[in-house]
C-alpha positions as CSV (number, residue, x, y, z in Angstrom):
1,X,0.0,0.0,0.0
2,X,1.4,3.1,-0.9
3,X,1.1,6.4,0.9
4,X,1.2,9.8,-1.3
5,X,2.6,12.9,-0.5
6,X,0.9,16.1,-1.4
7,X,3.1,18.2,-3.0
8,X,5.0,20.3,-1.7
9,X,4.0,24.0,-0.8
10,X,6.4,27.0,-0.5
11,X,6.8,27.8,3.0
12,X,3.6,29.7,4.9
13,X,1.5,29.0,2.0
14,X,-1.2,26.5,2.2
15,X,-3.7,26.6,-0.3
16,X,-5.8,24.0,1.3
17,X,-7.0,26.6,3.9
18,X,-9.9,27.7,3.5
19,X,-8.9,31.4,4.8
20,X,-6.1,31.7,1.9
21,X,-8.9,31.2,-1.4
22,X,-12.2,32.5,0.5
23,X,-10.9,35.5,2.3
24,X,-7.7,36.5,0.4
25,X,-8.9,35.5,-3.1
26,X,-12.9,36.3,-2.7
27,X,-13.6,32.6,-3.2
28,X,-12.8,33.4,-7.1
29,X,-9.2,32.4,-7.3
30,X,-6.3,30.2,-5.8
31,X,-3.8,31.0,-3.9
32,X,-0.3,30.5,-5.6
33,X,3.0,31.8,-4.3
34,X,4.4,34.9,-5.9
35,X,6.9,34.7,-8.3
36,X,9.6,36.5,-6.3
37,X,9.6,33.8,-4.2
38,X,9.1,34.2,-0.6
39,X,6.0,34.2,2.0
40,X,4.0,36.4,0.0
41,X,0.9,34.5,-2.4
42,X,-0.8,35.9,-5.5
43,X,-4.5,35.4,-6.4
44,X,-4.6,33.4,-9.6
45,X,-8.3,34.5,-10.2
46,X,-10.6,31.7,-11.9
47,X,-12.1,32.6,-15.4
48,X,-14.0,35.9,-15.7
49,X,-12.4,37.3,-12.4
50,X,-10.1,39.9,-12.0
51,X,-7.9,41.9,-9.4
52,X,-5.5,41.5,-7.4
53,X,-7.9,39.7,-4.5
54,X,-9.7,38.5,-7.7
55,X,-12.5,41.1,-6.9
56,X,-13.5,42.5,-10.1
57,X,-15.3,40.6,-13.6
58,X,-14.9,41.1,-17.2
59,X,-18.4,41.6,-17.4
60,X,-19.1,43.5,-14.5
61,X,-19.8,46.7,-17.1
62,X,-22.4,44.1,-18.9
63,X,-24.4,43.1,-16.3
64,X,-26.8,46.1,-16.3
65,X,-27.5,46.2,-20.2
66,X,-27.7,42.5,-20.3
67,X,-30.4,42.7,-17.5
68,X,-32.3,45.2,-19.0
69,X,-32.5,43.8,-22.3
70,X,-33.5,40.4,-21.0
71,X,-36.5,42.2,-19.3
72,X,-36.9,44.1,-22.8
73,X,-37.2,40.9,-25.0
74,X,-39.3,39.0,-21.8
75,X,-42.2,41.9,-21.7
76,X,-42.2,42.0,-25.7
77,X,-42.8,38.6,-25.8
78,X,-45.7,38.8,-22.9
79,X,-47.4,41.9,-25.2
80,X,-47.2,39.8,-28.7
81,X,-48.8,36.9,-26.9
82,X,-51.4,39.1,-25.1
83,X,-52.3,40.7,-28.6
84,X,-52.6,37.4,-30.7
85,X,-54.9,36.0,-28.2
86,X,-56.6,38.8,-28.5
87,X,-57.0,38.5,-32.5
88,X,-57.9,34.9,-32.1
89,X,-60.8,36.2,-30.1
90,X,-61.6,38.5,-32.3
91,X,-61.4,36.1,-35.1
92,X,-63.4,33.5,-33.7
93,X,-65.6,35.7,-32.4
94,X,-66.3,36.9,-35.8
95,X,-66.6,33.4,-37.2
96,X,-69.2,32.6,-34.9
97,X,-71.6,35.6,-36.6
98,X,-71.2,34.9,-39.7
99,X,-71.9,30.9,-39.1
100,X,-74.9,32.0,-36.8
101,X,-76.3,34.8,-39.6
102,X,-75.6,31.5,-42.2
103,X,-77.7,29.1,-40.3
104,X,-80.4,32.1,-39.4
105,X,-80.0,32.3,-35.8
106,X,-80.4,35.6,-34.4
107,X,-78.2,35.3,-30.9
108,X,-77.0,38.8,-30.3
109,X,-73.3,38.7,-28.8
């Protein structure tokens, strides 16, 4: 039975900690040691994070206009459907008269 090792880490970094990605890196990057060498770490931010502590996105400046035009293209959609039903009803309704005057009922609608 063999027993492995985890690699090692440079000295007083553990990325394993919880403390070192969730409150140095915002839970958005991993910890990695800096390329001087040393003590020190560097965030090494997962994809579409940015920053130093990995704090900012790359489509932080999108999220606005994306929202809004989501809720644009979501209302439009609820008015088109709310104004064909409506001209079904109006068709249909329309149908029904002119069967009714056909057949030479007299139901008033």
């Amino acid at each position: 039975m063999e027993i492995s090792l985890p690699p090692e880490q440079p000295s007083g970094i553990n990325s394993s900690l919880s403390t070192c990605r969730d409150a140095q890196c915002g839970s958005h990057g991993t910890c990695v040691a800096s390329p001087g060498g040393g003590t020190k770490f560097v965030c090494d931010c997962d994809l579409g994070y940015k920053g130093e502590f990995c704090e900012g996105t790359f489509n932080g400046a999108l999220s606005v206009p994306l929202t809004v035009s989501v809720l644009v293209i979501v209302v439009g959609l609820v008015i088109l459907a709310i104004v064909i039903a409506k001209l079904q009803q109006k068709r249909k309704k329309k149908l029904r008269r002119n069967l009714d005057a056909k057949h030479g009922y007299n139901i008033v609608l």
